[in-house]
N, C-alpha and C positions, 0 to 999 in steps of 0.2 A: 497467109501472113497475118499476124495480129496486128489489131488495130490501137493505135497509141494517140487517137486523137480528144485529150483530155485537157481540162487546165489544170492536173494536180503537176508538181516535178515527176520528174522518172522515177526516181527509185520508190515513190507511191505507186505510179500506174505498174510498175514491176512488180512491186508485191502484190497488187491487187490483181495483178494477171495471172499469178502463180499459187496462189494462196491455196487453190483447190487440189493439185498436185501435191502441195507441201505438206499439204492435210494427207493424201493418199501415204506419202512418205513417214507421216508420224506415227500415223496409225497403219502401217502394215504390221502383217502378219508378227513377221519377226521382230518388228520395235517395240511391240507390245506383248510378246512375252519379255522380251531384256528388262524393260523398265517393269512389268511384271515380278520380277525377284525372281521369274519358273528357270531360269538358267545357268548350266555349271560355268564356271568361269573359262571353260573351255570354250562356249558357247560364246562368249564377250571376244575371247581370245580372237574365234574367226572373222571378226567383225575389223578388229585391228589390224590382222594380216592383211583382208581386200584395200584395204586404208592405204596401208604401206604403199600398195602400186597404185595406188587415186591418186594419193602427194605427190608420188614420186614424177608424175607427169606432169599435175598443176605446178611444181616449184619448177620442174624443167623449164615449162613455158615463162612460169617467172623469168628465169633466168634469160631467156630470150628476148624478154620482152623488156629489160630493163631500160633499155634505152630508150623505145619506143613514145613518143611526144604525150599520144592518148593509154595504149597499156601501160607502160613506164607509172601514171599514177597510181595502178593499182596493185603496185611490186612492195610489199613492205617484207624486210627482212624477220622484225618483231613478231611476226605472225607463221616463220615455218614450222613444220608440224612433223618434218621428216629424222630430225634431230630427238625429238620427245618419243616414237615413234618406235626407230631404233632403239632407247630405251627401254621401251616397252617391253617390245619383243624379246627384248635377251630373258629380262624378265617371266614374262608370260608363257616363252617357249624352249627357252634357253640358250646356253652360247651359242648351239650350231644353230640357229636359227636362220640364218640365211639361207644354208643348203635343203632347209625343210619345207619351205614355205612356197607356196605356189596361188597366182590369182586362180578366180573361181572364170567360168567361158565369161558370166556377166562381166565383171571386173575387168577382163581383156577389151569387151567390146567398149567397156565405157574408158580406158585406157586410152584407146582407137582414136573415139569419140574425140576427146580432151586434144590431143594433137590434132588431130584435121581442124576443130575449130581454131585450137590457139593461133594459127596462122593468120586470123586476123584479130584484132585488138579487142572489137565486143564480143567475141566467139571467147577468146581468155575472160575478158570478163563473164562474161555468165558463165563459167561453171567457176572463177574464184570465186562469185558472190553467192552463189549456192553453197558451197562448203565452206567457206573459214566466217560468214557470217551466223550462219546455224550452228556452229561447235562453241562460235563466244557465246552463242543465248540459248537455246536448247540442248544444247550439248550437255553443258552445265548440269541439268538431270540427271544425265548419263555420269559424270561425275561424282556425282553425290552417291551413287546407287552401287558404282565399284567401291566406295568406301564400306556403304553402307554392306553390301553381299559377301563383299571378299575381301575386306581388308585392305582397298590397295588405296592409300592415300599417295605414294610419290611414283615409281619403277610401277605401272602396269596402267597407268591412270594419268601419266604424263602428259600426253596428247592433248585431255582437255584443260590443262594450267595454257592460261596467258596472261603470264606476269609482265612482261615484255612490254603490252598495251597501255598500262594504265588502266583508266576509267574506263571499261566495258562499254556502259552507253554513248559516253563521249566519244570513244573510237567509232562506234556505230553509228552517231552521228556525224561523223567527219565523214567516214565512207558514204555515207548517201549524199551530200553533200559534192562528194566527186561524181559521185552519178547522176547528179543533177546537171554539171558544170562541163560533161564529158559531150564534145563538141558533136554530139551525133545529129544528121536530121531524123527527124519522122523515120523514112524510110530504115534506116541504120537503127534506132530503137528498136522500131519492131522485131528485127531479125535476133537484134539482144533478148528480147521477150521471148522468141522462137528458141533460142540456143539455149536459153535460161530452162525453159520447158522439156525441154529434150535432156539437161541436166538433172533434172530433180527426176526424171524416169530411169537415167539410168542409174540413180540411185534405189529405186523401186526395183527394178531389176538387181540387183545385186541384194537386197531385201528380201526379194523373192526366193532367189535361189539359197540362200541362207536358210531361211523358212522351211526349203523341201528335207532338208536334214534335222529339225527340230526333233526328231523323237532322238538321237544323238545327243543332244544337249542339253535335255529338261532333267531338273533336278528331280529323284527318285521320292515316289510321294508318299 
């Protein structure tokens, strides 16, 4: 188990417990060709699709957990990604898009993952704070870079817009904030730390397996 015996708040001992992972996930294989420019935009395309079934189980959990006293905090409607998402895809892939698309094995198991933890309330939190905190701030990159490669400022680039939030930092501030306030003991953190960690791998995992089909998607030199 991880040790969460600090006097910083949580969501510092969190990041600071995760930070080396989060770096493994930036810098994988396949993030650094994307943000690289070496990629067709079919390339970004597959990256969207594993997305679709990520969401589609952290909103589920949402959904389940709205009521919940301690998850119930971290259910914000302003921040779903399945809506923008669906846009995407009609775009990127087109109308039939639903009957085409398929998760990758990665994607399945980190699927998996996402329900067995969300059953309890810091299992849901550590993988929503893994992903809809990194799409408001490094995400953003990835943003900039669909415009910048392929033109897609609205329909294919949707996912990273959150107009919804306001102020970026300020909402990023609120959110740790509730992670500070989220009534867990010692014990209970650390397990968020462990769920948190096992998050950001199966994003590496999903990274990965993207990565073994790169010679598929690198732009002709």
């Amino acid at each position: 188990m991880s040790v969460t015996t600090d006097a910083r708040p949580f969501s510092a001992t969190l990041r600071a417990s995760t930070l080396e992972v989060h770096e493994k996930a930036n810098y994988s294989t396949y993030m650094r060709a994307l943000l690289g420019g070496e990629l067709t935009r079919e390339g970004y395309t597959q990256l969207a699709i594993q997305y679709y079934f990520v969401y589609g189980a952290i909103e589920a959990a949402s959904d389940a957990m709205a009521g919940h006293p301690v998850g119930g905090e971290f259910v914000f409607d302003e921040l779903r990604r399945l809506p923008n998402l669906e846009r995407d895809l009609a775009h990127l892939v087109g109308p039939g898009w639903r009957s085409t698309i398929a998760p990758l094995a990665s994607t399945q198991a980190y699927v998996s993952r996402i329900r067995e933890a969300s059953s309890w309330a810091g299992g849901y939190v550590a993988h929503h704070y893994t992903r809809y905190l990194g799409d408001i701030a490094g995400g953003q990159a990835i943003r900039r870079l669909l415009e910048r490669e392929y033109g897609l400022t609205e329909a294919g680039a949707l996912f990273y817009h959150f107009d919804r939030i306001g102020s970026a930092p300020r909402f990023r501030d609120e959110y740790r904030t509730k992670l500070d306030n989220a009534p867990w003991d010692e014990s209970e953190r650390a397990r968020v730390i462990d769920e948190t960690l096992v998050a950001f791998e199966c994003n590496v995992a999903v990274f990965d397996e993207l990565a073994s089909r790169l010679d598929e998607f690198r732009r002709p030199a």
